[in-house]
N, C-alpha and C positions, 0 to 999 in steps of 0.2 A: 310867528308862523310855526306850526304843529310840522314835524318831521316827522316823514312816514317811508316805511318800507317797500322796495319797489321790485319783485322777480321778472326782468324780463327775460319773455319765452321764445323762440324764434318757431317759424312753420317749419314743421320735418320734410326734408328733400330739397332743402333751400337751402346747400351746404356751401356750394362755389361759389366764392367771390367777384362780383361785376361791380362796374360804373352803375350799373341801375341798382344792384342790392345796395351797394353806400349810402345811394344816394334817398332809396326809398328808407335806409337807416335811420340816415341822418333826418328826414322829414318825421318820422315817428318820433324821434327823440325831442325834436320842438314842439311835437302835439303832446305830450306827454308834458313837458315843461309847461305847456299853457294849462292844461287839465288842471295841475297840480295848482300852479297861480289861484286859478279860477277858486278851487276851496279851500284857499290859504294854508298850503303844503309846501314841503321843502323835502327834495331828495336828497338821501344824502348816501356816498358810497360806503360801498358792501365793505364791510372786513371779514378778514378769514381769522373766526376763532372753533378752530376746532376744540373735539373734547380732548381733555388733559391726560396726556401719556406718561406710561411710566417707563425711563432708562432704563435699560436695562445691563450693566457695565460686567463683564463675565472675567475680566480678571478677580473680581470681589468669588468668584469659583475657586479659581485658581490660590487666593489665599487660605483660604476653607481646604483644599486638597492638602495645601503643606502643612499646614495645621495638624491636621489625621496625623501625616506620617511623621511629623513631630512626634505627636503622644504616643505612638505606637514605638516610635526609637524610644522614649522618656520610660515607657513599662519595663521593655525590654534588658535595660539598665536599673529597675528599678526606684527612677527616680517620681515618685510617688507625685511631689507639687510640680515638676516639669509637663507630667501626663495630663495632672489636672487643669493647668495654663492652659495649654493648650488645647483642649477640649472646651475650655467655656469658653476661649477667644472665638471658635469655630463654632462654637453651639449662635454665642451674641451677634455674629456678622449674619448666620443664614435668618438667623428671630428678624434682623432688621433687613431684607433682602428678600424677603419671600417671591418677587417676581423671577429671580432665575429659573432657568428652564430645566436645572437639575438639583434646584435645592431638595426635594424630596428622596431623592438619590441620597445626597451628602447627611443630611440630617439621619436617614437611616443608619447611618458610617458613625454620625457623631453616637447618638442612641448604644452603638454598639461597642463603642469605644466607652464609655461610660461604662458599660456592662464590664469588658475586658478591666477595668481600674480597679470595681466593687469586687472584682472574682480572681484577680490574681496580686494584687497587691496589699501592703500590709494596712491592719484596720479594713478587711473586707466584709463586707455583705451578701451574703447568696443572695436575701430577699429583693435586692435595690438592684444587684448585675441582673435576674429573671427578670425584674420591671422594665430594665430597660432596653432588653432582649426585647419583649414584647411590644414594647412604643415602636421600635426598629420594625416589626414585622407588621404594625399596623399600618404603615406607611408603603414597605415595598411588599407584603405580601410572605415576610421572611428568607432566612435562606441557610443553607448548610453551616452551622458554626465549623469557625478556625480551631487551629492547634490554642489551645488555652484560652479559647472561648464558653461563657455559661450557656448555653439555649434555653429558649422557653418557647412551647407552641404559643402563636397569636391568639386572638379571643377569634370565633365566628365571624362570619360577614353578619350586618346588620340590615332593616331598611329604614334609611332616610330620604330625605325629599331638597330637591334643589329647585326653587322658584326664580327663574331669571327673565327681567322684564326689560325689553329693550334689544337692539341688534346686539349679539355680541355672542362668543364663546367661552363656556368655561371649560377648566381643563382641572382636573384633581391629581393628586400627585404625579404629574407630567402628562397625564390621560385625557384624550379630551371624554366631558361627558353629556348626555344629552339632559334637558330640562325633566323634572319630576322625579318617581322615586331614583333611587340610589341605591346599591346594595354594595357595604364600604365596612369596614373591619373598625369596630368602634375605639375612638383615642384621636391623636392630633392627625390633622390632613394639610396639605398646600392645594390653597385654592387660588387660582388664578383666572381671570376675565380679560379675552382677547375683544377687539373692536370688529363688527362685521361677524358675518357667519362663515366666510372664509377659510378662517383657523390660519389666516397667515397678517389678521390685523396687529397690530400695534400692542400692548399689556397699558389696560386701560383701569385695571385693580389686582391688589394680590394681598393674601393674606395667608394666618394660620389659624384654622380653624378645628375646632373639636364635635365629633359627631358620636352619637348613642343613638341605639334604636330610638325611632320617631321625631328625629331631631329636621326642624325643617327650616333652610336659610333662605332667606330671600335675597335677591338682589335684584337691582335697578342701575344698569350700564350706563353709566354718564355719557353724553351726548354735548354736540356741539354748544356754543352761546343762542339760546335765541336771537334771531333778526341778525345772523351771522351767515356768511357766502355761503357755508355748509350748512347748514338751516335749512336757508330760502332757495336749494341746490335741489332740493324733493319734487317743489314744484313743476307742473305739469299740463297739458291742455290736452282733452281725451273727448272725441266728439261734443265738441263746443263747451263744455265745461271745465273749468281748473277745475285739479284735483292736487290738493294739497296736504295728503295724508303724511303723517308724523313731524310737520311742523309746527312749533312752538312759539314764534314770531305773533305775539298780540295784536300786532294793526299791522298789517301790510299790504302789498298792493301787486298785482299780479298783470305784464304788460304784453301784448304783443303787438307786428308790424300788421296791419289789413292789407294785404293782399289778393290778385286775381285767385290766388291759387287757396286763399280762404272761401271762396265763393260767394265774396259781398263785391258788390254794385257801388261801394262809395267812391264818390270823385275826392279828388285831392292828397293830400296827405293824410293819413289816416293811423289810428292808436285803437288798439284795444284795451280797455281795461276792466281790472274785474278787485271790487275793494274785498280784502278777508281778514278775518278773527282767528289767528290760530290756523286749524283745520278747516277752517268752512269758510267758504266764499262768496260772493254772492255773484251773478250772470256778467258775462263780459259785455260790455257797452262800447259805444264807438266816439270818439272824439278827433275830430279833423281841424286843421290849423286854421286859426282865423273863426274856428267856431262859437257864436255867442253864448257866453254861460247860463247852463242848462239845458242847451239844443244836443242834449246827448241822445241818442241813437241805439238804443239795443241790437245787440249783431251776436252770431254765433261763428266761431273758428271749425271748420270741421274737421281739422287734420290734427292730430299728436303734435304738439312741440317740446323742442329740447334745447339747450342750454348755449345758448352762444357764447364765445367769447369775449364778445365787444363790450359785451353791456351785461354785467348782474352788480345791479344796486341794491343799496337796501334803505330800507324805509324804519329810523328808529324812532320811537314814540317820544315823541319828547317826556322825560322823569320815565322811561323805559327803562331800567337795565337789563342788560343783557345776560338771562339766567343761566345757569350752568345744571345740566341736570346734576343730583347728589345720589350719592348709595342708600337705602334703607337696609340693614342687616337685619333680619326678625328671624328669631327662632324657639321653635317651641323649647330649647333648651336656653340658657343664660351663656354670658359670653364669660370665656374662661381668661383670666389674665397672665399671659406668662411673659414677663419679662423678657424684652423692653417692647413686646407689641400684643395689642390686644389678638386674645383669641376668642370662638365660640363655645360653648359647651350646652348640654341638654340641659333641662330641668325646669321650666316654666316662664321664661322671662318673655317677654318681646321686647327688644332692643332696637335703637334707632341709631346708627351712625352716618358719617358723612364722606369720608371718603372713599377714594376706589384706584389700582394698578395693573408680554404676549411673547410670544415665545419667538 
């Protein structure tokens, strides 16, 4: 028997619980059971796999802080490899952490602590403390150098382009920002991707990314499993038609109760169903208990429905798995590697990656 996906919808304004709505429940749910018989079907229950979250743990902040004030006691004293510990221990935690909600803050801190080592300590560098003055200012914008600090103005703002496809919010160095061009101080950036347009979902991608003028990244917000509660949760009934817009679910099955307040005429217990592919579905049809197979009934719902609690099944394909949307990262520039996580950079490449990490 083929296993298939089942959204039931309930009528909108049917919210109170009765002896009669159980009862008319529970009768849908055997005409639904015979339907399924009928074309050698098998329901099987919804699971909840939503899309993959990323922790986000802010004591790994808190170590990054002590860190700072580490090297900065280590300069002070001029303890030249104490400075430099502890600068890369804090550089290596925020490379692998990108979802905190102030790594771009701290990494401006590290950048500039790096400066402070090249420019006041022995075996220094003007040219390497300026560089990293500037990494520092491409990130928070700059700011007033300290007592025995190098400065260097930032480079200009630039324009780049952010293509994000999918519900979701990005946020660039802690900001959130809106889809297309960019106008962003060229060098490394924290990119991060919230769930929902809210700006208060979950960090559902994060990275460090590098932008130059014309530099354009794409992303693609990973989404629940198909044929998963959150899926087949889109689902909808809008003047007699499902409407099953941003569902992924290959074969599934869209149900509701026939009721007076549908405006059909059927005696008995009564099921609506409607079979779909994905996004499209096809007319809801009537099946009542006891009904001979094939004596199916085209009916239309005329009311909105929404999501009961009793009943969202799902219907999985048999040899279906259940997809995960993935990242596509494309950018007119190539992805730059800095240790220990990949970044982006301009220059021609289109690049394909898979993963993805809210404030």
């Amino acid at each position: 028997m083929d296993a298939v996906a089942v959204a039931w919808l309930e009528p909108s304004g049917e919210h109170a619980p009765s002896p009669e709505r159980e009862a008319s429940e529970r009768a849908a749910r055997r005409a639904l059971d015979e339907w399924a018989l009928a074309r050698g079907l098998r329901l099987v229950t919804a699971e909840s796999r939503p899309a993959p979250e990323v922790a986000v743990d802010m004591t790994i902040a808190d170590r990054v802080e002590e860190l700072l004030s580490r090297a900065r006691d280590a300069m002070t004293t001029q303890d030249q490899e104490g400075a430099e510990r502890a600068l890369a221990s804090a550089e290596g935690l925020l490379r692998s952490h990108p979802e905190l909600p102030n790594a771009a803050w701290l990494m401006a801190e590290v950048h500039r602590g790096w400066s402070a080592r090249w420019s006041r300590l022995s075996s220094g560098d003007p040219s390497r403390a300026a560089a990293e003055w500037k990494r520092a200012a491409a990130i928070d914008g700059g700011r007033t150098a300290g007592v025995g600090e190098s400065s260097s103005s930032g480079d200009r703002e630039v324009v780049a382009s952010l293509a994000l496809e999918g519900d979701g919010e990005a946020w660039l160095d802690g900001a959130s920002v809106a889809r297309g061009p960019l106008h962003v101080r060229p060098g490394e950036h924290q990119l991060v991707v919230t769930a929902g347009s809210s700006g208060h979902g979950p960090v559902v991608w994060s990275e460090w990314v590098t932008f130059a003028a014309g530099t354009t990244l794409r992303l693609a917000v990973p989404e629940a499993a198909a044929c998963s509660t959150e899926d087949l949760s889109r689902a909808r009934v809008a003047s007699g038609v499902v409407v099953a817009t941003g569902i992924h679910c290959p074969a599934w099955a869209a149900a509701t109760v026939a009721t007076a307040g549908t405006g059909l005429t059927l005696g008995g217990a009564t099921v609506l169903v409607a079979t779909c592919e994905g996004d499209h579905c096809g007319p809801l049809v009537s099946w009542s208990v006891g009904a001979p197979r094939g004596d199916d009934r085209r009916a239309e719902a005329s009311h909105q429905h929404g999501w009961p609690a009793w009943a969202t099944w799902t219907l999985v394909g048999v040899g279906v798995a259940a997809a995960a949307v993935g990242v596509t990262l494309g950018a007119t520039g190539a992805f730059r590697s800095s240790p220990p996580g990949p970044t982006f950079v301009n220059g021609g490449l289109s690049v394909n990656v898979t993963p993805l990490r809210p404030f």
